[in-house]
N, C-alpha and C positions, 0 to 999 in steps of 0.2 A: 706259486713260488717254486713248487719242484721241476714245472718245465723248465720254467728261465733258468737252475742254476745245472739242472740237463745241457740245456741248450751250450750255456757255456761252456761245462766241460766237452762237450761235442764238438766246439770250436775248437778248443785249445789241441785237442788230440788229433784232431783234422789238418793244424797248421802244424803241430811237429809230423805229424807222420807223411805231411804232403813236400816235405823239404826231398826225401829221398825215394819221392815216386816217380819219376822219369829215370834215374839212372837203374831203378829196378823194375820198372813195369816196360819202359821204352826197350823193344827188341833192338832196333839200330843200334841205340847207347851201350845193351849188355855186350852187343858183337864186341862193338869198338874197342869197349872194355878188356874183355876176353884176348882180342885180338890184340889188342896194344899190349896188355899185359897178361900173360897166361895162368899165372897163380892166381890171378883174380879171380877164375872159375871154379876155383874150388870153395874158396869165401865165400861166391854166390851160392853154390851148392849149398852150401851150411845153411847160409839163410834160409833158404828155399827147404831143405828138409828141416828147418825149423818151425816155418811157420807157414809150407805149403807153395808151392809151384805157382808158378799164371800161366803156365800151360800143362797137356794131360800126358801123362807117362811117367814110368816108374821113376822114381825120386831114390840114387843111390845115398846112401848113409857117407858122408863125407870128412873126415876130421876137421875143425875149426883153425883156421892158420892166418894168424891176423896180421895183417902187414900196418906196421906201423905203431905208434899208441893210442892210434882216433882210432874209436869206435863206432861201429856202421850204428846205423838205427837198426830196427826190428822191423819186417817186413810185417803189413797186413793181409787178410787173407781176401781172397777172392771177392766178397763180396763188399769188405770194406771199401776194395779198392773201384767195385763198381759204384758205388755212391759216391765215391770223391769224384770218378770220373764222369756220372751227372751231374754233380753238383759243380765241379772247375769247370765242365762243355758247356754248360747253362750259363746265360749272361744275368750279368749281376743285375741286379734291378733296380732302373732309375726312380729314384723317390722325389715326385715332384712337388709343388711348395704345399706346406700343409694348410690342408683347409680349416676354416672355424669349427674344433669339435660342436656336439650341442651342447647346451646351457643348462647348466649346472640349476641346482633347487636353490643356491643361491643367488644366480643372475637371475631368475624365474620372479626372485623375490623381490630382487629392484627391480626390472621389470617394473612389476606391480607397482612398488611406490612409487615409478615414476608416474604412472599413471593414475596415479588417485587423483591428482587434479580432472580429471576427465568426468565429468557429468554421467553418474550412470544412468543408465535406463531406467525410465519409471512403468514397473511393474509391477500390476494388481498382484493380492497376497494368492489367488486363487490360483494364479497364472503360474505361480511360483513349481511345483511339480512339473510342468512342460516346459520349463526353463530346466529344471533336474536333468530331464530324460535328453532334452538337446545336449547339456553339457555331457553325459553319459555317453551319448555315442559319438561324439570328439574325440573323449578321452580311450571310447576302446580302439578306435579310427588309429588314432597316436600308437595307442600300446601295439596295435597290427605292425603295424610302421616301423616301430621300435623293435618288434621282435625277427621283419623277416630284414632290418638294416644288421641286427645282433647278428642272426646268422649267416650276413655276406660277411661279416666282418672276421667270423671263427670260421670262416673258409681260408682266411689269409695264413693261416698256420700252416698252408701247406703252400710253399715257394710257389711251385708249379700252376699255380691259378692267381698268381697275384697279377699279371698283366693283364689276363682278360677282366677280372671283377674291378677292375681300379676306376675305368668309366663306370661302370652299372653302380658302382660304392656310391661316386661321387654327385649323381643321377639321386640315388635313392636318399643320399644322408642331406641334399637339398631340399625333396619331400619331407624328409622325418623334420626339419629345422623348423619348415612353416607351419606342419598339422602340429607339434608341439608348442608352436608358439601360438596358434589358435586356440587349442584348449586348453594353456597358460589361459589368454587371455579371457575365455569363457569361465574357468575357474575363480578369475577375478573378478568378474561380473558375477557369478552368483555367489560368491563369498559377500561383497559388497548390498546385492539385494538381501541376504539372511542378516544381514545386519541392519539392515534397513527397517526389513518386517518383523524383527526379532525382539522387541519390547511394544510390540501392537497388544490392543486386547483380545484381534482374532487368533495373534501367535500362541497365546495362552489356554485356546479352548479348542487348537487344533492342533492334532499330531504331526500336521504340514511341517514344523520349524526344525521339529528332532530328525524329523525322516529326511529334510533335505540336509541338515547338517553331517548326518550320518553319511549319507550319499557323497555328501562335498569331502570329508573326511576321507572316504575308501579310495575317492578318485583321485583326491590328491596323493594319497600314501601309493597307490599303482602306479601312479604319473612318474612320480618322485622313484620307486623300487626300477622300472623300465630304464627311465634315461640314469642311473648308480649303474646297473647294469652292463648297459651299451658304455658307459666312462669307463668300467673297470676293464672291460676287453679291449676298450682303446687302451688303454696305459698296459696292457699286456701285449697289446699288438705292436706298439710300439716299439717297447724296447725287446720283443725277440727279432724288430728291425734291423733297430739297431745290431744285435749281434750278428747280424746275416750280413748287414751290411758290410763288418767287419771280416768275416771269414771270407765273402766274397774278393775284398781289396786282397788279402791276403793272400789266398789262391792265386791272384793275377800276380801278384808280385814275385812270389816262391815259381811261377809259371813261365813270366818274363826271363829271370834267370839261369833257368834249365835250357832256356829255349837260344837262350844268347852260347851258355856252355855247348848245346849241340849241335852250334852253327861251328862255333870254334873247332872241332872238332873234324867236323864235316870238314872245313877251309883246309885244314891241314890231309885230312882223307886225299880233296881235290889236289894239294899241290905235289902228292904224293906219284900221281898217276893213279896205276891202276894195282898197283904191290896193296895188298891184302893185309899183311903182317905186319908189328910195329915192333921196332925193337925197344930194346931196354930204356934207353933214352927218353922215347916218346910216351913209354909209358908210365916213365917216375915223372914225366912232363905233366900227363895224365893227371896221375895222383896226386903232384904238387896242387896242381890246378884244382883238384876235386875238395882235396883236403883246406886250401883257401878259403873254396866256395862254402866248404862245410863248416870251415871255422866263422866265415863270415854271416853264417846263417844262424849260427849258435848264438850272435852277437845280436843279430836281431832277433833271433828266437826272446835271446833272456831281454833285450829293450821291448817286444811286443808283450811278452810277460805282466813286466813288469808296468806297460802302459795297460796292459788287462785286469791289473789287479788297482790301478786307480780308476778308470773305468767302471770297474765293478764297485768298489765303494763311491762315485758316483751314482751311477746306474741305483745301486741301493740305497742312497740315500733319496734319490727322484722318485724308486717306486715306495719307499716310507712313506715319504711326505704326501704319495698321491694315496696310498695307501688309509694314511691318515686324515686325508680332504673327504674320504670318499667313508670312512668311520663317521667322520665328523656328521656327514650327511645322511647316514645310514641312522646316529641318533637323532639329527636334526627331524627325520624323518618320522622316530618314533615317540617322541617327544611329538608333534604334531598331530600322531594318530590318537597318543595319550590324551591328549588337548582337546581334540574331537572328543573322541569317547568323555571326557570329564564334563565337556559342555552341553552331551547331551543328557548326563547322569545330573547335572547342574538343572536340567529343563525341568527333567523328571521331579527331582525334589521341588522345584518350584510349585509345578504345579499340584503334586501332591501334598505340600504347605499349605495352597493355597487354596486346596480342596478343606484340608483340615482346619485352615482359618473358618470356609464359610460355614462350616457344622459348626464349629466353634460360635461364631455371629450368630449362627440361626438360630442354637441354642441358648444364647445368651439374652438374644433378641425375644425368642418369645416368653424366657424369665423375664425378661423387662418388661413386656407387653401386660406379663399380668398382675406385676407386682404395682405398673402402670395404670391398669383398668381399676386397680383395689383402691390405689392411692386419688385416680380421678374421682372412683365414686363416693371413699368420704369427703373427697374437696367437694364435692356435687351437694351435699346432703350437707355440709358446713355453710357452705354460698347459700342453698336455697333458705336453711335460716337466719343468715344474715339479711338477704336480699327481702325477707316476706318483717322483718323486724323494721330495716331500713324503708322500708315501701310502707310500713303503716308511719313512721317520723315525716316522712317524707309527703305522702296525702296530707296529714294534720296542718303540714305547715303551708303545704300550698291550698289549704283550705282557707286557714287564716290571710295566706296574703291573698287569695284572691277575693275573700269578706273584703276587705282594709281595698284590692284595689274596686272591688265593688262601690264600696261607701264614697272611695274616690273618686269614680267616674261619676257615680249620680253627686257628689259636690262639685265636680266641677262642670257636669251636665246644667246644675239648677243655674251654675253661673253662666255656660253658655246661654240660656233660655232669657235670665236677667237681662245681659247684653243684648240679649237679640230683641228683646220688647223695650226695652232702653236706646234702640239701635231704631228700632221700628216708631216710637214715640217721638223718637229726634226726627225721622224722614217726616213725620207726619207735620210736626211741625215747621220745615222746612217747607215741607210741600203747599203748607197752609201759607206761607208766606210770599212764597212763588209765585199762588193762585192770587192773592191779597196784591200782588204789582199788574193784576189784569183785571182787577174790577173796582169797585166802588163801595165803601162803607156803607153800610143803609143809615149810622148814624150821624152821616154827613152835615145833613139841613140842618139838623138842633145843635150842632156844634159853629156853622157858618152861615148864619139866618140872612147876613149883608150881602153874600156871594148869590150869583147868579144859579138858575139851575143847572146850566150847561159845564160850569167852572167847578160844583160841587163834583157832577156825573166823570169827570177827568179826573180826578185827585183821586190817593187813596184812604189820605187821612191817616191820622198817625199808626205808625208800624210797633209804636212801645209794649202793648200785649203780647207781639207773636214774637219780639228779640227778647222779653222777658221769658213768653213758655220754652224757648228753644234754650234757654242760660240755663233753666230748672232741669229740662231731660239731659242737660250735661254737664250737672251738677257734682254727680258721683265722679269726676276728675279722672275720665276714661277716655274722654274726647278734647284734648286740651287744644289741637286745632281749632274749635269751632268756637273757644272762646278769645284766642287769639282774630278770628278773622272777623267773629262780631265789635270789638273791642278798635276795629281798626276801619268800621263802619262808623261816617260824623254822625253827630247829637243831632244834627238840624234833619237830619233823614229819620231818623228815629223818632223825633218829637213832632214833626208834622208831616211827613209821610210825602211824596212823591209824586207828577203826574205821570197818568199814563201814558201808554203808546200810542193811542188813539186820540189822549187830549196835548197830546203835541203837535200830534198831526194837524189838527185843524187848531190849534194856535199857529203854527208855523204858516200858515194861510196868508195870515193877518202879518204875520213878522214879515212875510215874503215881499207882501204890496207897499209894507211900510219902507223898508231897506231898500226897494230899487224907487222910490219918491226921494230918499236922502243918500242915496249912493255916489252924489258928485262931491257932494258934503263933507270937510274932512273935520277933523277934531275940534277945531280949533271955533265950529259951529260957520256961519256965512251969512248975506246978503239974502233981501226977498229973492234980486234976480237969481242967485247961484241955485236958491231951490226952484222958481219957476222953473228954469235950464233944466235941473235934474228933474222934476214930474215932466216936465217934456218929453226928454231922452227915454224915459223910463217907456213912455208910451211907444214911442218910434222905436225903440230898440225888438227884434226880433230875435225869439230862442233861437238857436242855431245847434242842431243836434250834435255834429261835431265837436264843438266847441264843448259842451256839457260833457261828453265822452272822453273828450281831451285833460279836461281839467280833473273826473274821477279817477283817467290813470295814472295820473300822476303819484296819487295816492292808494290808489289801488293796482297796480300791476296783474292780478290774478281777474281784471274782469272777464265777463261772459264771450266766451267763443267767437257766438254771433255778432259782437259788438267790434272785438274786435277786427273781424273781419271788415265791418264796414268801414273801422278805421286804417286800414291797410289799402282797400277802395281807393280812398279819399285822395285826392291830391297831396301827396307829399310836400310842394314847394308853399302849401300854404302853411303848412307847419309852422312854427314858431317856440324857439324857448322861452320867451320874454314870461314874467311872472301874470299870471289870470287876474281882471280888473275884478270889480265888484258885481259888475251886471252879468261876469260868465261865472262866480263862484255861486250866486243866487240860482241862477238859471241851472247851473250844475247840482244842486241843493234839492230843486224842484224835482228836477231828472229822477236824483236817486229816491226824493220820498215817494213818488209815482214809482216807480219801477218794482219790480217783485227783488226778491233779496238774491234770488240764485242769480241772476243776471249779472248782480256785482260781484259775487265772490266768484260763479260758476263751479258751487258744489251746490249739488243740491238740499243738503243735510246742513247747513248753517242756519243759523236761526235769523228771524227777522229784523235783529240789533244791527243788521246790517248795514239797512239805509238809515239810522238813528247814529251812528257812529260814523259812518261817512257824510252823514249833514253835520257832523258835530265837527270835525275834522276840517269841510273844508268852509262853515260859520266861523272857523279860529281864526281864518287864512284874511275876513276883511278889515276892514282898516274905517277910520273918520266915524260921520254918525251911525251909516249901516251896521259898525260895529258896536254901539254903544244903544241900539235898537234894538241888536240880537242877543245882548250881553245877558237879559233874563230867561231866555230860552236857552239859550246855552247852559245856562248853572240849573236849570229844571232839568236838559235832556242829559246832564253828566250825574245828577243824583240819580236819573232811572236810570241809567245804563249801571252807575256805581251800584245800586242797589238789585240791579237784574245781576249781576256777576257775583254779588255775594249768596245769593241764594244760589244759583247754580253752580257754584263751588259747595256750600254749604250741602245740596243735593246730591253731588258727585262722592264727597266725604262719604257722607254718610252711606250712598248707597254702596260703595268699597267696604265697608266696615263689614256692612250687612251681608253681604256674602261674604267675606270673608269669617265672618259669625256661622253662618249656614254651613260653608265648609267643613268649620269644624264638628259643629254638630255633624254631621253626616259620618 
């Protein structure tokens, strides 16, 4: 501040004292002077032993004779006057358009926030120190930068060097703009990862987070102290521009007008000829003219004054307020390092809290641990005589119930066993019954003394014993099927008992010869001739294999393979739907009681009721006397077969039960 208000008054006394430097330092002008008017020389004289000569030789002592009421100025001395005359001989200095100072700690700052949207870098917590040390030598890169831009910059204090540094400034202060704005921007990248890694659990057990904060802290506060620095000598460079600038216009102007008076001067010299001397005339002409000039300078002197001193409260008011931008910054700055420091005195305590927590847990913890082990070992020694008190309740009763399910299972073991000899009695009896429809009573003869012996040897005589003992083993009302299916067996099967398989056979012999002698025969009976006719036909008629085959599938569809086949052989176009007469249901009859049973069904696990149920089936089919000749054999072979099916259900029952009994037992 004591340069700038140097520098001003350096100005002000440079522009009054430069108004009367040509009419006193110019040799020509004093001639003229002198010459136009003579008592002028003595006035200079005065000056001149007042305040020294501008050239060397004795200086006589001269009385003061002032022409006029204006008063001269005061001459300066030699050396003053050589500085004004470097300074008016040196061209003013063009200030070309100014360029962007650098950026302030507060555009630094937006800056940043503009770029917080930017994705930082992801960087392990380890890595974090070689991120430190990069942004370290940025920021000392910058502060190099900063300090030799500083010192072109207080080169400019001296006029004389400001046209050559003014490229090299604007050269250097492009460098300083980008390495500062590089580690701006690395600053804001490791300020962003310390905030990143700065609540990890490794930030807590490692001195990594304080020591980079610390580091991020100092580089910012150098950062920040460099470019305050470099702003504060700009806003001083600045306005000792401006006053240079100032005194420079001024010079030219106070310069311009001397130079205009000493052409006038001259012009008049010229129209003079060559006469030397000026008379009185020319030289109150002179003086008029001087004393105009002088009054006319006094009038801009006091307007440049007075534009100097609003200037200056300007000027002072511009360097306050930059004054006060740059305070501002200066706290802004230390308030930040304050911040630092408190964030990392903030770490500290942390973790020294958080050390003093886990002593605090450990301590607590292993109070608890053994106030823990005391309180588990009388729960221990309480449970184990609960558990040995409970454990003997506990055996008693599963003593009792497994007595109770003891007694249990052997009661209802004895009832499986009942069932199962109840089960076994009923099969025995059933099977007795079975066997009773394939043989022959031995008390046959004493009960049918009239019958033949071959008629007895077929029958089996009544079944009333074995439907009695089978009612008796299912008696206890366990098997209610089997008195349902007995119950649903006729009285006429039961009271006189059934032919066998074998005496139908060879009854059916005798039905066969007799039905094909009365096969023309219809109901209604006939004529000697119609039965001569029929024992006729009876003879002359020939089986015809086909034909027998034809009329079983009618009724049988699943016959034998083999048979089939030969009926696929056969002639098709002899086929016929027409309904089967009597001499081909007989002859079909004969087929199937000759034939083995698998042939009909073509399983071989079917029983032999095969061909008894296909002769029965198609004996329905005739019609007239054959039918009223077969009419007793049919109700014999529907009682065996009715009576072979109740036992074989009866045996089926039963033997399901039976294993199902066994299962359980098991």
């Amino acid at each position: 501040m004591r340069n700038i208000l140097f520098q001003q008054d350096s100005a002000k006394a440079i522009l009054f004292y430069s108004v009367f430097r040509r009419v006193y330092v110019s040799e020509t002008i004093r001639h003229e002077l002198i010459s136009y008017y003579p008592p002028s020389k003595d006035i200079l004289n005065v000056v001149e032993n007042s305040i020294g000569g501008w050239y060397s030789g004795p200086k006589a002592e001269q009385p003061v004779v002032p022409v006029g009421d204006f008063p001269l100025p005061p001459k300066r001395n030699s050396e003053s006057i050589s500085q004004v005359n470097s300074v008016a001989s040196s061209e003013p200095v063009i200030i070309e358009k100014k360029k962007p100072p650098l950026p302030t700690v507060e555009e630094v700052k937006n800056m940043t926030e503009k770029r917080d949207h930017v994705p930082v870098m992801n960087v392990d917590f380890y890595e974090l120190p070689n991120v430190v040390r990069d942004v370290e030598s940025t920021v000392e890169s910058a502060k190099t930068k900063l300090k030799e831009f500083e010192h072109l910059i207080s080169k400019e204090k001296n006029w004389g060097f400001v046209g050559k540094l003014e490229l090299k400034k604007d050269m250097l202060e492009e460098q300083v703009e980008k390495i500062v704005q590089q580690a701006s921007q690395q600053l804001d990248e490791l300020h962003h990862i310390i905030e990143q890694h700065k609540n990890s659990e490794q930030a807590i057990d490692s001195n990594i987070i304080p020591d980079s904060i610390e580091s991020y802290g100092k580089l910012q506060y150098d950062l920040t102290g460099s470019i305050n620095k470099v702003v504060k000598l700009q806003n001083d460079i600045n306005m000792l521009k401006r006053y240079r600038d100032l005194a420079s216009s001024s010079h030219t102007n106070l310069q311009n007008d001397l130079e205009a008076l000493s052409k006038h001067i001259e012009g008049k010299k010229q129209g003079k000829g060559t006469s030397t001397t000026m008379n009185v005339d020319e030289l109150n002409d002179l003086i008029s003219v001087a004393h105009a000039r002088i009054s006319s300078l006094q009038d801009k002197l006091d307007h440049l004054e007075h534009s100097e001193r609003e200037r200056m409260k300007s000027a002072l008011e511009a360097q306050r307020q930059a004054d006060d931008s740059l305070r501002k910054e200066y706290i802004r700055q230390e308030l930040n390092r304050e911040h630092t420091r408190h964030e990392i005195e903030r770490h500290k305590w942390l973790r020294e809290a958080r050390d003093a927590r886990e002593r605090e847990l450990k301590l607590a913890l292993a109070r608890h641990s053994e106030h823990l082990s005391h309180m588990l070992q009388l729960q221990k020694e309480k449970m184990e005589h609960q558990f040995a008190h409970q454990l003997r309740e506990e055996l008693a009763k599963e003593r009792v119930a497994f007595e109770a399910a003891l007694i249990g299972w052997t009661k209802r073991r004895a009832d499986l066993d009942r069932l199962a000899k109840e089960a076994q009695s009923l099969w025995l009896s059933c099977e007795a019954l079975a066997c009773r429809l394939h043989s022959v009573s031995p008390s046959m003869k004493s009960h049918h003394e009239t019958k033949s012996d071959s008629a007895l040897l077929s029958q089996t005589g009544s079944l009333k014993d074995f439907v009695n003992s089978i009612r008796e083993c299912a008696a206890s009302g366990n098997y209610p099927f089997v008195n349902i299916i007995l119950d649903s067996l006729s009285s006429d099967i039961v009271e006189n008992g059934v032919w066998t398989e074998n005496g139908l056979k060879k009854r059916f012999e005798k039905v066969y010869n007799v039905c094909r002698n009365v096969a023309l025969i219809d109901e209604t009976s006939g004529s000697l001739w119609e039965y001569a006719l029929s024992w006729l036909q009876s003879i002359l008629i020939v089986d015809v294999k086909y034909k027998c085959l034809e009329a079983i599938s009618r009724i049988k569809p699943n016959i034998g393979s083999p048979y089939i086949q030969y009926i696929k052989d056969y002639d098709t176009t002899k086929q016929t739907d027409s309904r089967p007469d009597s001499f081909q249901l007989l002859s079909s009859v004969k087929f199937a009681m000759a034939s083995d049973h698998n042939i009909l069904s073509g399983d071989e696990n079917t029983s032999g009721d095969e061909a008894l149920e296909t002769a029965v089936r198609l004996l329905g089919q005739l019609r007239g006397q054959s039918r009223v000749v077969a009419n007793d054999w049919l109700v014999d072979a529907r009682h065996y077969l009715e009576a072979k099916q109740t036992a074989r259900t009866l045996l089926a029952y039963v033997a399901a039960r039976d294993i199902s009994t066994f299962q359980k037992r098991l």
